[in-house]
C-alpha positions as CSV (number, residue, x, y, z in Angstrom):
1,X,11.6,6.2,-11.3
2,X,8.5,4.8,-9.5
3,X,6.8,5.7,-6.3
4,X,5.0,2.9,-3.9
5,X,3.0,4.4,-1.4
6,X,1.5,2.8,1.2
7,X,-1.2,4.8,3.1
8,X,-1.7,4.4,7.2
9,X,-1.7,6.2,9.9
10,X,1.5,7.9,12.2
11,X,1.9,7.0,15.7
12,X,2.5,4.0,17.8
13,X,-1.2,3.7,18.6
14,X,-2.4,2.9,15.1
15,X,0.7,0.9,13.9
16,X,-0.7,-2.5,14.1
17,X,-4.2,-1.3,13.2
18,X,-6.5,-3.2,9.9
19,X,-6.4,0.6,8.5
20,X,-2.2,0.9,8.5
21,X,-1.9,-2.2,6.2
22,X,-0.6,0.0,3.3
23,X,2.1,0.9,5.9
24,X,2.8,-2.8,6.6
25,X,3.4,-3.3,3.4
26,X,6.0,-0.9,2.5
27,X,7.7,-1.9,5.5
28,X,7.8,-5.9,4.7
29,X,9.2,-5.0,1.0
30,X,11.7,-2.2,2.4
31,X,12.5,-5.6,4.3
32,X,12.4,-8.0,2.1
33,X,15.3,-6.0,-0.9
34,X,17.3,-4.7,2.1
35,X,15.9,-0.9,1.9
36,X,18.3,1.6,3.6
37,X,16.2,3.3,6.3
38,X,13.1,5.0,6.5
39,X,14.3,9.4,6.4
40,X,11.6,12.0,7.4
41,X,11.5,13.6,3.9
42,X,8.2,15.3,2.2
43,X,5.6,15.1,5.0
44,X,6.2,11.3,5.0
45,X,8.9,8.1,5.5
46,X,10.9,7.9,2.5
47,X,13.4,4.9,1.5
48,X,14.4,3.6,-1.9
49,X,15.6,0.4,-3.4
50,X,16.6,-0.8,-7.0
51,X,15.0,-3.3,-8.2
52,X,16.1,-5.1,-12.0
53,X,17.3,-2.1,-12.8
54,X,14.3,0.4,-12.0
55,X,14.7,3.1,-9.0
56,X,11.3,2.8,-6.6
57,X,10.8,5.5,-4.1
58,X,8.9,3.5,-1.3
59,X,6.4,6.0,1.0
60,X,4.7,6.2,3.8
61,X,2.8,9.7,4.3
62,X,3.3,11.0,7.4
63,X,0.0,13.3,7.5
64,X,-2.9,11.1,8.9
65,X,-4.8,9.0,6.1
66,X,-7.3,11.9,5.3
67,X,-4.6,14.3,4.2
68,X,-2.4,11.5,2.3
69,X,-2.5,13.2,-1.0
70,X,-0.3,16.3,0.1
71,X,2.4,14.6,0.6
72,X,2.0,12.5,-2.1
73,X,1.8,15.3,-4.7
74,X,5.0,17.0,-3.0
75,X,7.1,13.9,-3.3
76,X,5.7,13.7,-7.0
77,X,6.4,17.1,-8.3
78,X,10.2,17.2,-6.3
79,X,11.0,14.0,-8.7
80,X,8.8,14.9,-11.8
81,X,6.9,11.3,-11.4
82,X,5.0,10.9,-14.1
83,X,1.1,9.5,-12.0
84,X,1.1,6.4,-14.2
85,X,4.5,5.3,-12.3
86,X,2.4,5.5,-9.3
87,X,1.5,2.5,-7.4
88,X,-0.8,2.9,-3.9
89,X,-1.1,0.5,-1.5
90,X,-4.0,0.3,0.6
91,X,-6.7,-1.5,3.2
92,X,-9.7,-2.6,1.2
93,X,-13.2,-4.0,3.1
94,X,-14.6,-5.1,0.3
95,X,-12.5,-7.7,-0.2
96,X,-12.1,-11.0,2.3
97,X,-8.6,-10.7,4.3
98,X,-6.0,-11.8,2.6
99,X,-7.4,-11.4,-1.4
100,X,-5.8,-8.8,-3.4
101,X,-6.7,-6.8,-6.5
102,X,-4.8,-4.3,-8.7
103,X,-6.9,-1.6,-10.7
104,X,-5.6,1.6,-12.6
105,X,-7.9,4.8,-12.1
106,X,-11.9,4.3,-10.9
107,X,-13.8,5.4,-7.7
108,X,-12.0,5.8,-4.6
109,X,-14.9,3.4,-2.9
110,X,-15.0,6.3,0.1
111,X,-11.2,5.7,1.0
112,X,-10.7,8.7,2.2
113,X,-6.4,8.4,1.6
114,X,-7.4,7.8,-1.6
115,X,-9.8,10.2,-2.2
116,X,-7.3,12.8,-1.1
117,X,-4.8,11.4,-3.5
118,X,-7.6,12.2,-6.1
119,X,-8.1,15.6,-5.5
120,X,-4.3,16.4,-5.2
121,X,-2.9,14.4,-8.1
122,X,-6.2,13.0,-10.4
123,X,-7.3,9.6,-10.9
124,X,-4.8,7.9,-13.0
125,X,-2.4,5.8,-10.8
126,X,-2.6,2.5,-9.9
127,X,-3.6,0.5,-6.9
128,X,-3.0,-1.9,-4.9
129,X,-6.2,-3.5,-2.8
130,X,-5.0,-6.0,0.4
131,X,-8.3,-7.0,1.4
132,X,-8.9,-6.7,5.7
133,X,-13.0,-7.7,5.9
134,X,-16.1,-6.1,6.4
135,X,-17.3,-5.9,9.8
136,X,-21.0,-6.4,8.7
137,X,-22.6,-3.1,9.1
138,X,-21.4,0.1,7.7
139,X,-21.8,1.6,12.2
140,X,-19.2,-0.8,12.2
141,X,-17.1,0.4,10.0
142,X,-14.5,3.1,11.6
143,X,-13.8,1.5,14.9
144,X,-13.1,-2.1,12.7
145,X,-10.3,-0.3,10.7
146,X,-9.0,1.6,13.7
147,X,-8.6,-2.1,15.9
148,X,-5.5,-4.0,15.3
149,X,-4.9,-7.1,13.2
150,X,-6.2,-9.9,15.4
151,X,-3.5,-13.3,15.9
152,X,-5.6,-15.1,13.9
153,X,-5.0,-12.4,11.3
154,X,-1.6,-13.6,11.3
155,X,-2.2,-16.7,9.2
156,X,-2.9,-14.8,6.2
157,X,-1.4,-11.5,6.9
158,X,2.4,-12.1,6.9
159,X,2.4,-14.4,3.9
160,X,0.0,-11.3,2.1
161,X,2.9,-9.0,3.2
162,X,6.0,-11.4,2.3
163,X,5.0,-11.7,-1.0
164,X,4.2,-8.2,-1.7
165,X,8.2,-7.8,-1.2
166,X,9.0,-11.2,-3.6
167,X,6.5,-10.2,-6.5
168,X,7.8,-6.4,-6.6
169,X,9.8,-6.9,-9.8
170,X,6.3,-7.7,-12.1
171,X,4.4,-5.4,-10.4
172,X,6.7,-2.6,-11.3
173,X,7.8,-4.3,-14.9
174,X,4.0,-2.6,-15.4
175,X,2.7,-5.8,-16.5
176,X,-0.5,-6.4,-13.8
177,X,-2.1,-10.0,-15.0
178,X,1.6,-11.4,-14.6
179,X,2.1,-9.3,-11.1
180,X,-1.0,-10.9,-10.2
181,X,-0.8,-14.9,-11.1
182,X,2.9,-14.6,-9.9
183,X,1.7,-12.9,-6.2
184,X,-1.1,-15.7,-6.1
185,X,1.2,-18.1,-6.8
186,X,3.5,-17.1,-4.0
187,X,0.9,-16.4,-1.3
188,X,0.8,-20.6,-1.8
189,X,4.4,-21.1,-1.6
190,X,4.4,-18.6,1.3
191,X,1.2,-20.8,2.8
192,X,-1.5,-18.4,2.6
């Protein structure tokens, strides 16, 4: 069994923010294999779906990003995951919108869902970086994330998200480099 967790914030007011695009995401794959519904289960959103053969818990942690790792680790220890069948999916500024990059492990880069993932579980899981922007100044930093995607956003966002749901099956197949060339490859066919 695998876990994809996508971090964001609960509530109507940050649905739509750059910060909940890890929440975006879950949502567009739940969409995308036909995911029965979202159930209030482990201090989070909790649906499932089968892909090729392999059971993926899909999660949205229901605690506010800060405290994401709670619920995490709680889902984690009810099923016995093992962290390396961990994926994370989350809002990265260091990256122009739209690019994305997988990395197992490292520094949280002061994201604070991940860094609460960290302290609750360890380092050793993999994620999943969707690139919003910088701003341009670090001030700027906390109201940019908290401010909702812009239309323009649009151009690159839903095809980012589409394909997140297509490319699934090599990203959990564990094989990254191929989960990678086949989502770049797919953001073109998608027009990204």
């Amino acid at each position: 069994m695998y876990v994809l967790v996508g971090l964001g914030n609960p509530g109507d007011k940050y649905t739509l923010n750059r910060h909940n695009v890890g929440f975006l995401a879950i949502e567009a794959v739940a969409r995308f294999h036909d995911a029965p519904r979202f159930l209030e289960k482990y201090q989070g959103q909790l649906s499932s779906v089968t892909v090729e053969g392999k059971d993926i818990l899909l999660f949205k942690p229901m605690t506010y990003m800060n405290l994401s790792g709670k619920a995490v680790a709680a889902l984690m220890r009810f099923y016995k995951i093992p962290l390396n069948h961990l994926y994370v999916v989350h809002d990265e500024l260091d990256l122009v919108p739209g690019k994305v990059k997988i990395k197992v492990g490292g520094s949280n880069g002061g994201h604070n869902g991940l860094a609460s993932i960290d302290q609750h579980l360890g380092i050793n899981y993999t994620r999943i970086r969707l690139g919003i922007g910088h701003p341009g100044h670090k001030d700027l930093v906390s109201h940019y994330v908290l401010s909702n995607f812009s239309k323009n956003d649009q151009n690159w966002l839903e095809p980012m998200l589409w394909t997140l749901g297509k490319t699934l099956p090599s990203l959990i197949n564990g094989d990254t480099a191929k989960w990678l060339n086949n989502y770049h490859m797919a953001v073109r066919e998608a027009g990204g």
